[in-house]
N, C-alpha and C positions, 0 to 999 in steps of 0.2 A: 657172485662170481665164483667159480669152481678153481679151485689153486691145489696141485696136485701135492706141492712143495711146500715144507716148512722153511728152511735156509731161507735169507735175503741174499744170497748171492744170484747174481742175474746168470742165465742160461742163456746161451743162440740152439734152434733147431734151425740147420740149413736142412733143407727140402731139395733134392735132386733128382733131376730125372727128365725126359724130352717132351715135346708136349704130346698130348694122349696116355702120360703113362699113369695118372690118381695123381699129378700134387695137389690141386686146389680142394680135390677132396679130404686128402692126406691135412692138409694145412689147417683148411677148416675145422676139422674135426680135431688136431692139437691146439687150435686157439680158444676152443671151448674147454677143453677137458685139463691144460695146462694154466689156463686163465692169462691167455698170449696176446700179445700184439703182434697181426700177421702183415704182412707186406710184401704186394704182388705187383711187380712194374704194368702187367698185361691188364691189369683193373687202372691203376692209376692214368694209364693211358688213353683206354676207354671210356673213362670218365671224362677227361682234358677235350677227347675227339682225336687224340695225336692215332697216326700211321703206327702199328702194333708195329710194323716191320722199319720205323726211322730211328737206326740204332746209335746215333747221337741222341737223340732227346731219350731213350730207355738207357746212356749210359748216365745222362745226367739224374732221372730219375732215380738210379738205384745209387748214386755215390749222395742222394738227397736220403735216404731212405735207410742208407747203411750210417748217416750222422745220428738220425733218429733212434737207431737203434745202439749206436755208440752211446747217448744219455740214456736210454732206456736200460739197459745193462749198467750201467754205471747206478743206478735207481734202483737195481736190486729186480726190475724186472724178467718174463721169459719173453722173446721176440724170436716168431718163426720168419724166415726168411725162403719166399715161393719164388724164387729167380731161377731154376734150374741148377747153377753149379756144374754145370760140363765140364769145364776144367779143374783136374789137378792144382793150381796154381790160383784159382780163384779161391776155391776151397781151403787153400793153405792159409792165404788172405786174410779170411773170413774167421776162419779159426784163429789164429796167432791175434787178429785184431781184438776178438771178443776174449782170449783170454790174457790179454795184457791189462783188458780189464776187471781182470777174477772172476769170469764168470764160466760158467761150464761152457762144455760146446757140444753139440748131439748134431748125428748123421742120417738124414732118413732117404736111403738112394732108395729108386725105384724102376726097375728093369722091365723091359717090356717087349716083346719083336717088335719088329717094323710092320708086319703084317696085323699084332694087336690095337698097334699106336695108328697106324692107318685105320683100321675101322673105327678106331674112339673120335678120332678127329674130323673122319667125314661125319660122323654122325650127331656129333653136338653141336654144330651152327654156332659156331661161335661169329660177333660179329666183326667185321675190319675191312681194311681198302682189298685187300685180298685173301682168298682162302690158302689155305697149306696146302701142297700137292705131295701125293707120294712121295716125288722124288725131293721136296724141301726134308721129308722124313725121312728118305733113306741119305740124305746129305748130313743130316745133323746127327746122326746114327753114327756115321764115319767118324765127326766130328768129337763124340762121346768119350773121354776119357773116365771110365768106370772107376772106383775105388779099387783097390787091391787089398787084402788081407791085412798088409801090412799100414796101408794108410787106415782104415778101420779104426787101427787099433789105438790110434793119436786122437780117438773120440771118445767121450761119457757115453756110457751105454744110456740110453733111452728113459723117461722115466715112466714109460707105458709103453709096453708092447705093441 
C-alpha cells in the first residue's frame, strides 16, 4: 500500500465538483497514491440496484459513509470523500466534523463548463433508471456554490499536486 504520509493523524479529501467534471477519476487516483479509503454514494448505489436519482436512500448512504469515515479518521486513517460537495454548508460540515477529530482536511474542487460536463456525461454511459439531460447539468450548475478564495483558505494544502 503506497502512504504518502508519515503522521498518524487522519486526513479528509472532500472531492468537489458536478458530475462530468474528473471526480471519480480524481478520487481514484488519491486513493491509490494517498493509500485512502474512497467513498462514492453513486457506486454504492449501483451496487444495492437503488435509483442514482432516490435522494432519501443517497442521504442515508452518505450520513452511513460519513460514520465510517468518522472512525476511520479517528484511526489515524486518509478517507476521500466522492459526494460532490456543492454546498458551502456541506463542506463546512464536513470540515469542522473531520477536524474535531484532529485530522487535516484537503479541498480538491473541480470546475468545468456546462458544455465540458455535458459532453463527459453523454459520453460515458454510465448506468441508472435514467440518463442526465443537459438541462439536469445546467440546473445543478446553478445550484453550485463554488469555493471562494477565502473558504480555500480554511483548508490543508494538498499532499500531492
Amino acid at each position: 500500500m503506497s502512504r504518502v504520509r508519515d503522521e498518524q493523524v487522519g486526513r479528509l479529501v472532500v472531492v468537489c465538483g458536478l458530475p462530468g467534471s474528473g471526480k471519480t477519476m480524481l478520487a481514484e487516483r488519491l486513493e491509490v497514491e494517498y493509500g485512502a479509503v474512497r467513498f462514492c454514494p453513486d457506486e454504492w448505489m449501483q451496487t444495492l440496484g437503488i435509483d442514482l436519482f432516490d435522494e432519501r436512500m443517497r442521504h442515508k448512504l452518505e450520513q452511513l459513509q460519513w460514520r465510517l469515515t468518522q472512525r476511520l479518521l479517528q484511526l489515524g486513517q486518509v478517507v476521500v470523500l466522492e459526494w460532490g460537495a456543492w454546498g458551502r454548508g456541506e463542506r463546512d460540515a464536513l470540515r469542522d466534523g473531520a477536524r474535531a477529530l484532529g485530522a487535516a482536511v484537503e479541498l480538491q474542487f473541480l470546475d468545468e463548463s456546462v458544455d465540458v460536463l455535458w459532453d463527459r456525461v453523454r459520453t460515458r454511459g454510465r448506468p441508472g433508471d435514467r440518463e442526465l439531460s443537459r438541462g439536469d447539468i445546467e440546473s445543478y450548475a446553478a445550484r453550485l456554490q463554488r469555493p471562494d478564495t477565502e473558504e480555500l483558505a480554511l483548508y490543508d494544502p494538498p499532499l500531492i499536486s
